[in-house]
TIVO-2410 file (N, C-alpha, C; in nm, 3 decimals):
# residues 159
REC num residu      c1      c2      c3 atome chaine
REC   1      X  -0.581   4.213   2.341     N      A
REC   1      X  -0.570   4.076   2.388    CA      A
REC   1      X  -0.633   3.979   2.286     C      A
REC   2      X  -0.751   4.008   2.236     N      A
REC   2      X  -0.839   3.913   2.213    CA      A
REC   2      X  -0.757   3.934   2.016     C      A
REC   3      X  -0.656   4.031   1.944     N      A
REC   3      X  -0.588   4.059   1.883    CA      A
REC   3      X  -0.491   3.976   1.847     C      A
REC   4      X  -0.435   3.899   1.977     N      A
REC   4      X  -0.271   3.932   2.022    CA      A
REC   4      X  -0.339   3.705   1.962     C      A
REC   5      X  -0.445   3.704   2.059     N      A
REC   5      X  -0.453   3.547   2.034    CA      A
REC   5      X  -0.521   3.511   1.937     C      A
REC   6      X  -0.607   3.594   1.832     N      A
REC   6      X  -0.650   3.542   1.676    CA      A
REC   6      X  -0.519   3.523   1.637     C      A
REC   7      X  -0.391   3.619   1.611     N      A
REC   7      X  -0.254   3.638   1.592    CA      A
REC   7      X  -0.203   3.500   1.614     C      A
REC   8      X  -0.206   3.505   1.738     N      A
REC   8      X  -0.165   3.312   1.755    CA      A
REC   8      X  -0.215   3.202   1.719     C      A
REC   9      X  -0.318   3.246   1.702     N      A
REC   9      X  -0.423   3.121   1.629    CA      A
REC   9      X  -0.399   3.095   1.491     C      A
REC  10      X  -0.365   3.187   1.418     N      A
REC  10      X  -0.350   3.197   1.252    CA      A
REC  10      X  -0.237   3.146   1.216     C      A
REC  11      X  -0.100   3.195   1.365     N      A
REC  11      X   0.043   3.118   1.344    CA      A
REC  11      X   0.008   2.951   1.337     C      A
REC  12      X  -0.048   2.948   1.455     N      A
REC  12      X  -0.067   2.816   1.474    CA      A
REC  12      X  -0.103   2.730   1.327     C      A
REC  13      X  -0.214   2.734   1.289     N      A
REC  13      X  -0.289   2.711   1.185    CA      A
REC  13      X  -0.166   2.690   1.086     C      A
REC  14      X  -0.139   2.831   1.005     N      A
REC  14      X  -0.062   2.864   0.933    CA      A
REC  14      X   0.099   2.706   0.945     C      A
REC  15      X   0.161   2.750   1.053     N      A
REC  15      X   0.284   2.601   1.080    CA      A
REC  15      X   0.204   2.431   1.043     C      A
REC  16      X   0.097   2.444   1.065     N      A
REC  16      X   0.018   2.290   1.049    CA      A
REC  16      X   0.008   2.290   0.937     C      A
REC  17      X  -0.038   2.385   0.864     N      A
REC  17      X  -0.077   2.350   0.735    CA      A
REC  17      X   0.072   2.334   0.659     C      A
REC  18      X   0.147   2.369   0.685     N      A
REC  18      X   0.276   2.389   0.625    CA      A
REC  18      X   0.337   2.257   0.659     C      A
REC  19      X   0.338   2.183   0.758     N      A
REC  19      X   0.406   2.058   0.815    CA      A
REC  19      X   0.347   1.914   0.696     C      A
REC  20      X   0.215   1.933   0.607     N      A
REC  20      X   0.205   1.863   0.549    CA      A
REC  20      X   0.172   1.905   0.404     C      A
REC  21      X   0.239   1.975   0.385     N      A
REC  21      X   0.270   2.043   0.231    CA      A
REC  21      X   0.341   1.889   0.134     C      A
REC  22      X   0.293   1.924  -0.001     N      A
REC  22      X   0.334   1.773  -0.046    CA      A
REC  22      X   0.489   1.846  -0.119     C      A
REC  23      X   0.573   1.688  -0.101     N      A
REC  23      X   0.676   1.752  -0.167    CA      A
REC  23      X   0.693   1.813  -0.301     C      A
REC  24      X   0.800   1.900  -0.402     N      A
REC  24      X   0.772   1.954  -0.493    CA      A
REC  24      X   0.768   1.807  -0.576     C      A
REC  25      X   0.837   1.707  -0.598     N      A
REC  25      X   0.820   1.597  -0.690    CA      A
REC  25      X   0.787   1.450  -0.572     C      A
REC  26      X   0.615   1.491  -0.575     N      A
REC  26      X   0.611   1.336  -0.480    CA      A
REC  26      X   0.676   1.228  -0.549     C      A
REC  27      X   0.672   1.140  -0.455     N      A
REC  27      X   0.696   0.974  -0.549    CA      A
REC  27      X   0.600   0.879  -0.562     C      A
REC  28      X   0.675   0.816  -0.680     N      A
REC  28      X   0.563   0.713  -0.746    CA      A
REC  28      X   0.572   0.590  -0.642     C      A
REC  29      X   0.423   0.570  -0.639     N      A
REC  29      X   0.460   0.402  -0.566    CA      A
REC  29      X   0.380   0.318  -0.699     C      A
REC  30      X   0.463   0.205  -0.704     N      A
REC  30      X   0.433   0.062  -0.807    CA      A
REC  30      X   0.408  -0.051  -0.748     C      A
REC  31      X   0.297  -0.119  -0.756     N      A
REC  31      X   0.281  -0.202  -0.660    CA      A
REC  31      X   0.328  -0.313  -0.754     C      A
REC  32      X   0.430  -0.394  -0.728     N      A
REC  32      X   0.517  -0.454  -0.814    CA      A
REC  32      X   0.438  -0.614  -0.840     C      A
REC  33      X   0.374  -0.686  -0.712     N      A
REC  33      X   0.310  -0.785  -0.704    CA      A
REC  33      X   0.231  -0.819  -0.518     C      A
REC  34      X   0.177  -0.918  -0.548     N      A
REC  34      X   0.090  -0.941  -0.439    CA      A
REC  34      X   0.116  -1.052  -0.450     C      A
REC  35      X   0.113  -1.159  -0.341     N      A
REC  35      X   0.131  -1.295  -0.345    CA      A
REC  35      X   0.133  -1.357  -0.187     C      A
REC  36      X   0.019  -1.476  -0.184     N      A
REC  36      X   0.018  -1.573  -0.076    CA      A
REC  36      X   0.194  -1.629  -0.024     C      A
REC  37      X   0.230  -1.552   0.081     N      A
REC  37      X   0.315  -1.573   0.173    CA      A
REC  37      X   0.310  -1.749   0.218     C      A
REC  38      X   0.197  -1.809   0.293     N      A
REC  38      X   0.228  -1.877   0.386    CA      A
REC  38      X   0.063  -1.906   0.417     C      A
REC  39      X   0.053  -2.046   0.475     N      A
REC  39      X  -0.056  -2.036   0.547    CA      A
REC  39      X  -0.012  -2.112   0.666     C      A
REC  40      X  -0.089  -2.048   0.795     N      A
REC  40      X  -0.058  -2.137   0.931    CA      A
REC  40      X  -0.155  -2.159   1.028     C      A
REC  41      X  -0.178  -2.306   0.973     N      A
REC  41      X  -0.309  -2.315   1.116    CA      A
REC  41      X  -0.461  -2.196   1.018     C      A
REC  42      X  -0.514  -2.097   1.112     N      A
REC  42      X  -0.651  -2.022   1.035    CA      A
REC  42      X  -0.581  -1.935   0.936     C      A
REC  43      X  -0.491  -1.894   0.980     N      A
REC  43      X  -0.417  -1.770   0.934    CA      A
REC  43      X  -0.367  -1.779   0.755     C      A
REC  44      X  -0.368  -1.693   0.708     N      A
REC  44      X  -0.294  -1.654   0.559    CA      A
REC  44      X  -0.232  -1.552   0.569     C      A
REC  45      X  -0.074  -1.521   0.472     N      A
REC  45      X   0.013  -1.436   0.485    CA      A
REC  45      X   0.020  -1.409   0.388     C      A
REC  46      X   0.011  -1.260   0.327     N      A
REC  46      X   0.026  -1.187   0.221    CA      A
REC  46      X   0.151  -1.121   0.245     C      A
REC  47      X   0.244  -1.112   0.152     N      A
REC  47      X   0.332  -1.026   0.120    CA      A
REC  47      X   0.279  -0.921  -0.014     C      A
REC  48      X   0.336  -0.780  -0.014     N      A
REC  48      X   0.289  -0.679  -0.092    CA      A
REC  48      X   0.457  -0.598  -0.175     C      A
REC  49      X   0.506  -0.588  -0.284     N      A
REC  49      X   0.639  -0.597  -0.357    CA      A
REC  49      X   0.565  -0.476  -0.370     C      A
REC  50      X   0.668  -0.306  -0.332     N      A
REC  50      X   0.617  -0.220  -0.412    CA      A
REC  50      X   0.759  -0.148  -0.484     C      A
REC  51      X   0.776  -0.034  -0.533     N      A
REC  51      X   0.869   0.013  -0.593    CA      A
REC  51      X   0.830   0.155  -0.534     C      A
REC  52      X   0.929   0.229  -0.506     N      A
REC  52      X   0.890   0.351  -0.482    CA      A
REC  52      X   1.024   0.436  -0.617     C      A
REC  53      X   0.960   0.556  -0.652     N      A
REC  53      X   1.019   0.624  -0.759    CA      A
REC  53      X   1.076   0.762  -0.682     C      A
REC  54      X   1.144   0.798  -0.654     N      A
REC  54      X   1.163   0.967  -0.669    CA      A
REC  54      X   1.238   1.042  -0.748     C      A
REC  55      X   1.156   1.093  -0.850     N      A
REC  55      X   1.220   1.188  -0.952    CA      A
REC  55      X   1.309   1.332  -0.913     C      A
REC  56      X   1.240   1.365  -0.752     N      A
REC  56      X   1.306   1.510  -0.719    CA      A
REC  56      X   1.407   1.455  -0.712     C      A
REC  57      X   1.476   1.604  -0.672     N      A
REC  57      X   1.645   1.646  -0.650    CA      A
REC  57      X   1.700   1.623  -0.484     C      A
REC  58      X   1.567   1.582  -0.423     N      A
REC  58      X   1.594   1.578  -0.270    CA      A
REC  58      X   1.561   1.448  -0.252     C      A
REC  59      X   1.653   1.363  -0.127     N      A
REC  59      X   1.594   1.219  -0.090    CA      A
REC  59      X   1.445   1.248  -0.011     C      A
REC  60      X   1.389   1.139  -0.009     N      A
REC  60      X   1.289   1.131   0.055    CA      A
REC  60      X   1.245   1.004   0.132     C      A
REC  61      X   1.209   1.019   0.240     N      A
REC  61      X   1.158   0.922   0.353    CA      A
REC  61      X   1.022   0.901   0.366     C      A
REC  62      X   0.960   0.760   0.336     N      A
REC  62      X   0.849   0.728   0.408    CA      A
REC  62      X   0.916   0.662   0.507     C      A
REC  63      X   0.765   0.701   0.582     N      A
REC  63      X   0.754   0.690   0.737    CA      A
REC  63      X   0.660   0.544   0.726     C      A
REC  64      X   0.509   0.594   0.649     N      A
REC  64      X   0.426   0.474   0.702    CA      A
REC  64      X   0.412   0.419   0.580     C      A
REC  65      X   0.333   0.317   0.555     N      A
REC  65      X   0.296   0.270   0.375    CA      A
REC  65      X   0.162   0.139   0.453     C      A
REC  66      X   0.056   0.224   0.410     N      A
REC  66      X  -0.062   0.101   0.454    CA      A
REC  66      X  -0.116   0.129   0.380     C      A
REC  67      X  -0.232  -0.020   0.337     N      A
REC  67      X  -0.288  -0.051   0.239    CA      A
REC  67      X  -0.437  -0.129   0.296     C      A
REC  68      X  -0.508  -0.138   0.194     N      A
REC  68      X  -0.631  -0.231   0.222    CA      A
REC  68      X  -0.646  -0.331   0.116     C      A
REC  69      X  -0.587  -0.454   0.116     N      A
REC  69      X  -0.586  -0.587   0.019    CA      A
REC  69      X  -0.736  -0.659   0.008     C      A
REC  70      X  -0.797  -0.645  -0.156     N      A
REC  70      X  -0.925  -0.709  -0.150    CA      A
REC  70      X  -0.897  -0.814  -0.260     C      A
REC  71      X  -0.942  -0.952  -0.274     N      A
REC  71      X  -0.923  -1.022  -0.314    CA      A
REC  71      X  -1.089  -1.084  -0.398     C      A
REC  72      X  -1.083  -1.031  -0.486     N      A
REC  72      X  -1.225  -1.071  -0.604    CA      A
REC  72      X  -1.316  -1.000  -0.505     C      A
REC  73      X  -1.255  -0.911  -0.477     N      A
REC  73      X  -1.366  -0.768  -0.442    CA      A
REC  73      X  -1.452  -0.817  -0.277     C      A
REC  74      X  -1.353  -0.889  -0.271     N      A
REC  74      X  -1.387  -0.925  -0.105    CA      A
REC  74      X  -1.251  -0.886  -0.008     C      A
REC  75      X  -1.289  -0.758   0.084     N      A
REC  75      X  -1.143  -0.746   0.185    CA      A
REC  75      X  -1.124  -0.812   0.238     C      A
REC  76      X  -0.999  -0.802   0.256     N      A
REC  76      X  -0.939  -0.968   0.322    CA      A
REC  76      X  -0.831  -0.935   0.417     C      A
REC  77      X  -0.753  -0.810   0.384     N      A
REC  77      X  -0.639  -0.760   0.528    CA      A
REC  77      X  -0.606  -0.618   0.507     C      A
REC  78      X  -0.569  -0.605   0.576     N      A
REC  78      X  -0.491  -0.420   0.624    CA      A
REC  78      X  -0.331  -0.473   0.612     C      A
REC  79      X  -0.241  -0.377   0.500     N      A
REC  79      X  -0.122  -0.405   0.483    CA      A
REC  79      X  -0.040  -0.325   0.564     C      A
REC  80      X   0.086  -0.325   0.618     N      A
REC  80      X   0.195  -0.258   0.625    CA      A
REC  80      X   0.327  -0.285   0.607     C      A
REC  81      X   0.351  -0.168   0.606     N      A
REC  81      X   0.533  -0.168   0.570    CA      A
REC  81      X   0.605  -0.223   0.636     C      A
REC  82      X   0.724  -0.317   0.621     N      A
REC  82      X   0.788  -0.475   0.723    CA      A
REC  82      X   0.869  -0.384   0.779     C      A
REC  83      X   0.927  -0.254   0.680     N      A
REC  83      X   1.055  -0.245   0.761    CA      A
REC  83      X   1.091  -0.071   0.766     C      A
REC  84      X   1.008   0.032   0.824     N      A
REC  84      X   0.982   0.126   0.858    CA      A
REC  84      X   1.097   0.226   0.895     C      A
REC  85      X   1.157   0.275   0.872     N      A
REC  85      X   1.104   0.377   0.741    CA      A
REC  85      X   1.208   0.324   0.626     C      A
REC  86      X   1.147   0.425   0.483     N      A
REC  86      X   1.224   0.366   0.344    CA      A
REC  86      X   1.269   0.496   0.308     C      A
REC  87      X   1.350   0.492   0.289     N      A
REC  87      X   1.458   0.586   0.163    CA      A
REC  87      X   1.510   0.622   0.075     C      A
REC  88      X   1.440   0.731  -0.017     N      A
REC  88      X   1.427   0.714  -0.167    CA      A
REC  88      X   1.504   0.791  -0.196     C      A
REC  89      X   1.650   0.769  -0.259     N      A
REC  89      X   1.736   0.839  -0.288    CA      A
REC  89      X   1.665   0.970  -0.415     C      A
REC  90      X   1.758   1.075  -0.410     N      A
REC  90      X   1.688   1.172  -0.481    CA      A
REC  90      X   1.776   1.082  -0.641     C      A
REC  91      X   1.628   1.122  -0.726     N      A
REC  91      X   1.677   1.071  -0.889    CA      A
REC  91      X   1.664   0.906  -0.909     C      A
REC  92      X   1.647   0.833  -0.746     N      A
REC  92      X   1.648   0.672  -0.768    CA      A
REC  92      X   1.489   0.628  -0.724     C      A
REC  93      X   1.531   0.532  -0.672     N      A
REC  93      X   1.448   0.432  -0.605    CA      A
REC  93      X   1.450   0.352  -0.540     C      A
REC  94      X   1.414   0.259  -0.494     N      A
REC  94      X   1.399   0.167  -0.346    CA      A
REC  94      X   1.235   0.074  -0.363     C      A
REC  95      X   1.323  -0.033  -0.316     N      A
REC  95      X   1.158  -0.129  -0.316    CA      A
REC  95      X   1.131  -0.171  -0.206     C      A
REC  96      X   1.035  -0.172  -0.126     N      A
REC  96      X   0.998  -0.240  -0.045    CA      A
REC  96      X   0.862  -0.302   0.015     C      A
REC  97      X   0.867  -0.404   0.131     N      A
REC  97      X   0.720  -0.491   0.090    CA      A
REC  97      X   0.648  -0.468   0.221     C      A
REC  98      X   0.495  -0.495   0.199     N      A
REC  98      X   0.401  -0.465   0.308    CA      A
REC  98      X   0.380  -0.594   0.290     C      A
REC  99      X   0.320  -0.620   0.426     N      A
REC  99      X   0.279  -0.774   0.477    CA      A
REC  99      X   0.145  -0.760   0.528     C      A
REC 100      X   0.063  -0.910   0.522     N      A
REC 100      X  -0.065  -0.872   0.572    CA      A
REC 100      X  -0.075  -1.008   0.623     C      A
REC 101      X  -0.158  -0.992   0.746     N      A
REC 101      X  -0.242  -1.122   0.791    CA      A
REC 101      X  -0.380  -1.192   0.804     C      A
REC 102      X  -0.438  -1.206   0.753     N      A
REC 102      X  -0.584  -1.229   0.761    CA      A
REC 102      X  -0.648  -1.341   0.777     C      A
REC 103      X  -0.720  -1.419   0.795     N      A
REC 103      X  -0.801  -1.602   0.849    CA      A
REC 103      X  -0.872  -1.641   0.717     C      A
REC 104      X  -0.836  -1.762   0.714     N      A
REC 104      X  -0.869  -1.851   0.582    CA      A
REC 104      X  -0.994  -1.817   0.525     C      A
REC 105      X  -1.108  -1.782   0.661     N      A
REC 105      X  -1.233  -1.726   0.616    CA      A
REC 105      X  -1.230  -1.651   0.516     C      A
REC 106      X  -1.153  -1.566   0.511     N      A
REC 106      X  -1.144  -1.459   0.401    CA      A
REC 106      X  -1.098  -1.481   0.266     C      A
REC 107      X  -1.003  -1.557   0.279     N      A
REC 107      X  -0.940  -1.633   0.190    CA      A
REC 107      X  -1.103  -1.710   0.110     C      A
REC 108      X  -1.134  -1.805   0.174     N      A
REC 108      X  -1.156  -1.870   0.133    CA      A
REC 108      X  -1.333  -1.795   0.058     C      A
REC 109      X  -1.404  -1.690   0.158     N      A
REC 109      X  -1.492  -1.630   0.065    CA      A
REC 109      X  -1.409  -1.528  -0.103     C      A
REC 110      X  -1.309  -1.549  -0.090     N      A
REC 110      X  -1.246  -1.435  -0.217    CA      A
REC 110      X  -1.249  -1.603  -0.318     C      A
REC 111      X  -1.198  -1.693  -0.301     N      A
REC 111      X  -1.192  -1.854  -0.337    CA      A
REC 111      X  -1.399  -1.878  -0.408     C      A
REC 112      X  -1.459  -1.868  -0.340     N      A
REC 112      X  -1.573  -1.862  -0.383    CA      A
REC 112      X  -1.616  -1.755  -0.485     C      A
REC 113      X  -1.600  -1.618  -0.422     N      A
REC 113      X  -1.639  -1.546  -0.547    CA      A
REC 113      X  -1.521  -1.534  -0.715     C      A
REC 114      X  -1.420  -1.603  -0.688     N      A
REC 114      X  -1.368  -1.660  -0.829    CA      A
REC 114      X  -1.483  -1.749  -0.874     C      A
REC 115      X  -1.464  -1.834  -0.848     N      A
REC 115      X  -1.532  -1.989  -0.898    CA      A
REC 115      X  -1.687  -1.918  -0.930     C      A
REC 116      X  -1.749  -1.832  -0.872     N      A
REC 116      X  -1.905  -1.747  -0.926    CA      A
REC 116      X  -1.881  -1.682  -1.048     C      A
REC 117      X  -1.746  -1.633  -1.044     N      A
REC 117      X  -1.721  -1.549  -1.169    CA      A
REC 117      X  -1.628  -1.625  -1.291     C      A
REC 118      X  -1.661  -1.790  -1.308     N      A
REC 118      X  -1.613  -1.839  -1.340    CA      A
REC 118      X  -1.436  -1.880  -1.383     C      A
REC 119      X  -1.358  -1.820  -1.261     N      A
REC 119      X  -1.220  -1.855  -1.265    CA      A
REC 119      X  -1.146  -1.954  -1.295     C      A
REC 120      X  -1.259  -2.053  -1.216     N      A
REC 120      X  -1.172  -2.162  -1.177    CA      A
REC 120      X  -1.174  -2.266  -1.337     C      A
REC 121      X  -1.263  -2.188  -1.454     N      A
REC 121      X  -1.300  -2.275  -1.576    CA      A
REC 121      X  -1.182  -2.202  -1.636     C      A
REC 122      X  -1.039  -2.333  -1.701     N      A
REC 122      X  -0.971  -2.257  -1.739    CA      A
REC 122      X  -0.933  -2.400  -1.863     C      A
REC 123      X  -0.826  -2.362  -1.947     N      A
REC 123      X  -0.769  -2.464  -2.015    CA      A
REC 123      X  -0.710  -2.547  -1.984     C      A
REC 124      X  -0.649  -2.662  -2.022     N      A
REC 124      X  -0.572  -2.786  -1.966    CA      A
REC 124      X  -0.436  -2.710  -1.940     C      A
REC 125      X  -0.376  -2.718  -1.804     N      A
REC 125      X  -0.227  -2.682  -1.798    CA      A
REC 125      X  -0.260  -2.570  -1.759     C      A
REC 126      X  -0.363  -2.471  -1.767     N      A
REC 126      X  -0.368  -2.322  -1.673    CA      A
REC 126      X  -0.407  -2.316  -1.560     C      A
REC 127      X  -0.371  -2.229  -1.482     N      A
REC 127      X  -0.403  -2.212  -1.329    CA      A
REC 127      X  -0.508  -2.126  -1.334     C      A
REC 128      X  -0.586  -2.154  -1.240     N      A
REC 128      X  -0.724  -2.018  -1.222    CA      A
REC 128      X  -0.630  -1.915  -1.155     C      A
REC 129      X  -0.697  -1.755  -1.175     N      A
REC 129      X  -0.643  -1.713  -1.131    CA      A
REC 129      X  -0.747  -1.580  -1.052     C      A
REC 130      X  -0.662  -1.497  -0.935     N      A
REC 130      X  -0.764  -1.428  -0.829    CA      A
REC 130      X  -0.705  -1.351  -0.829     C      A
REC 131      X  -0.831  -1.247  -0.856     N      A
REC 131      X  -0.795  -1.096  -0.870    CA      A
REC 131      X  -0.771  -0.997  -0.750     C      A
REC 132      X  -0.665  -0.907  -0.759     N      A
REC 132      X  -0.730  -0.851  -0.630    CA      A
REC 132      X  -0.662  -0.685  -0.643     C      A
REC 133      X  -0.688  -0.631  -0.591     N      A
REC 133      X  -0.702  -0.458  -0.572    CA      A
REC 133      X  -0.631  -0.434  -0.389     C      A
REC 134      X  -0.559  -0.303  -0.404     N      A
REC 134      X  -0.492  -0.314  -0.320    CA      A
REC 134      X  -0.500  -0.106  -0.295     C      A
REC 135      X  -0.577  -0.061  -0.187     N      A
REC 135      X  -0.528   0.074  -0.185    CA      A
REC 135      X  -0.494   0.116  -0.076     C      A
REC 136      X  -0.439   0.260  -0.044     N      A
REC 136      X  -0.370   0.280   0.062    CA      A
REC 136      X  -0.313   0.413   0.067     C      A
REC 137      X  -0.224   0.460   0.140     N      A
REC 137      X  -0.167   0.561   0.156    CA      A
REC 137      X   0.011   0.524   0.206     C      A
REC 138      X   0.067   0.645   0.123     N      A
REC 138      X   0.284   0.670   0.200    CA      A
REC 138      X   0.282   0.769   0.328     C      A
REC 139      X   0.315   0.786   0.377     N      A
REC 139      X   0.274   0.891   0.473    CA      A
REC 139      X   0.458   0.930   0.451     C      A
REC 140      X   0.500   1.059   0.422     N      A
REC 140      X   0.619   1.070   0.401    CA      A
REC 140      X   0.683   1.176   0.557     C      A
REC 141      X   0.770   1.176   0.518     N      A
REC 141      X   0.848   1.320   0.616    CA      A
REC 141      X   0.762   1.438   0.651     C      A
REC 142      X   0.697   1.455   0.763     N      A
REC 142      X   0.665   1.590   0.736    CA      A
REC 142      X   0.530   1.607   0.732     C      A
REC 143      X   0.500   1.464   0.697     N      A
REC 143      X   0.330   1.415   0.763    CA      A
REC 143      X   0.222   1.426   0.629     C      A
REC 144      X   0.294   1.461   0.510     N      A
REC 144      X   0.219   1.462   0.380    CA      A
REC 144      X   0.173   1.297   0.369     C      A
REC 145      X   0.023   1.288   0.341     N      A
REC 145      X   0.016   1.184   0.311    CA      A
REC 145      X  -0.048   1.146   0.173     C      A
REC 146      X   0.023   1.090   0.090     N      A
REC 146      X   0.007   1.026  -0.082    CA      A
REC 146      X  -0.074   0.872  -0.083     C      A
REC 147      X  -0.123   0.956  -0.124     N      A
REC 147      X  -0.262   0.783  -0.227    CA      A
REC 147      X  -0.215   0.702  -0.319     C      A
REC 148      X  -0.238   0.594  -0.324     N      A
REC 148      X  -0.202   0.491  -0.439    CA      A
REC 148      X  -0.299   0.377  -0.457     C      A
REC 149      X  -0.320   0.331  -0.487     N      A
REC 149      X  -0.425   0.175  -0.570    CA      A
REC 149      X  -0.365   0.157  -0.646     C      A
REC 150      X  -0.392   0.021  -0.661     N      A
REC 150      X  -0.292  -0.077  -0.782    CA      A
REC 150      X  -0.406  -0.220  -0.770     C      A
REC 151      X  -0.456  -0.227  -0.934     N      A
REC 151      X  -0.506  -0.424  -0.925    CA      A
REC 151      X  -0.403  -0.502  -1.011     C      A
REC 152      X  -0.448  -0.643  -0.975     N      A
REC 152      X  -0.384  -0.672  -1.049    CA      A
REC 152      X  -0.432  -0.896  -1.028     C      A
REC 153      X  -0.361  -0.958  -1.094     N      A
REC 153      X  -0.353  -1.089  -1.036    CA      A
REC 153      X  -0.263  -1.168  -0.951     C      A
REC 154      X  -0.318  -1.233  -0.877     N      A
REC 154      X  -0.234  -1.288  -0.715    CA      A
REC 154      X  -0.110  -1.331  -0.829     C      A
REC 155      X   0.009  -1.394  -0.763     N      A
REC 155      X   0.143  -1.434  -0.845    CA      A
REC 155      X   0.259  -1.427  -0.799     C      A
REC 156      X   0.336  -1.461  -0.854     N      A
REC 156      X   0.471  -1.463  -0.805    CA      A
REC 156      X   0.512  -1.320  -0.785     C      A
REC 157      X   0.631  -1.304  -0.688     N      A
REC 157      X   0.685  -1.166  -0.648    CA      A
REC 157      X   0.835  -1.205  -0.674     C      A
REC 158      X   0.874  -1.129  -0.718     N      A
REC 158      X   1.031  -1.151  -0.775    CA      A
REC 158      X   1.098  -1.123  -0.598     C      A
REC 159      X   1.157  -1.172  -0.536     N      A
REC 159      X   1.211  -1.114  -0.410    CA      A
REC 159      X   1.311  -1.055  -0.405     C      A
***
């Protein structure tokens, strides 16, 4: 008895560990750009441009794509994917964007620590500009879940 259910226990085990096996060619994610969406009332809207790559021979599906957006090293929102799930043809690619919402507060302490780190001192005709770092996880088919970070400067997003 006590045989028969280690036996089952090891199956068990054994199928879980297998359900999040990474694929043979994960994919690349590119975080293409970051850029102020919108502001409304307290609120600020981030949009997040990424690129996803798959080199294998098989398509592949994310399921989830979340992120943590920090702006001059101050967090500022939790990202996700607008339009759930994405589909990465095998050999292609596919782009798609995470959105975030967060209150001016935040905004506006990432706004301060530029101007400390002297941003806002720039040449005649240049824009200051705010840095920000973005990490996260794909959660694909099958429950494998892939890491990514990307910095870079706030800016235009090609749409």
């Amino acid at each position: 008895m006590l045989a028969r259910a280690s036996a089952a226990a090891l199956l068990v085990a054994l199928i879980a560990a297998c359900a999040a096996l990474p694929p043979r060619n994960a994919p690349r994610i590119d975080v293409v750009g970051v850029q102020l969406d919108r502001v409304e009332g307290p609120d600020a809207y981030f949009n997040i441009g990424v690129r996803l790559t798959n080199d294998g021979n098989e398509d592949l599906v994310i399921r989830t794509l979340i992120g943590r957006l920090a702006i001059e090293g101050e967090p500022v929102a939790e990202a996700a994917l607008v339009a759930p799930p994405v589909r990465i043809p095998a050999h292609g690619s596919a782009r798609a964007n995470l959105s975030s919402r967060t209150g001016m507060d935040q905004v506006l302490r990432a706004v301060a620590a530029a101007m400390r780190r002297g941003a806002t001192l720039t040449a005649p005709g240049a824009r200051p500009t705010l840095r920000y770092a973005i990490d996260g996880s794909a959660t694909l088919d099958g429950g494998y879940r892939l890491p990514f970070a990307h910095s870079g400067e706030l800016g235009d997003v090609p749409r």
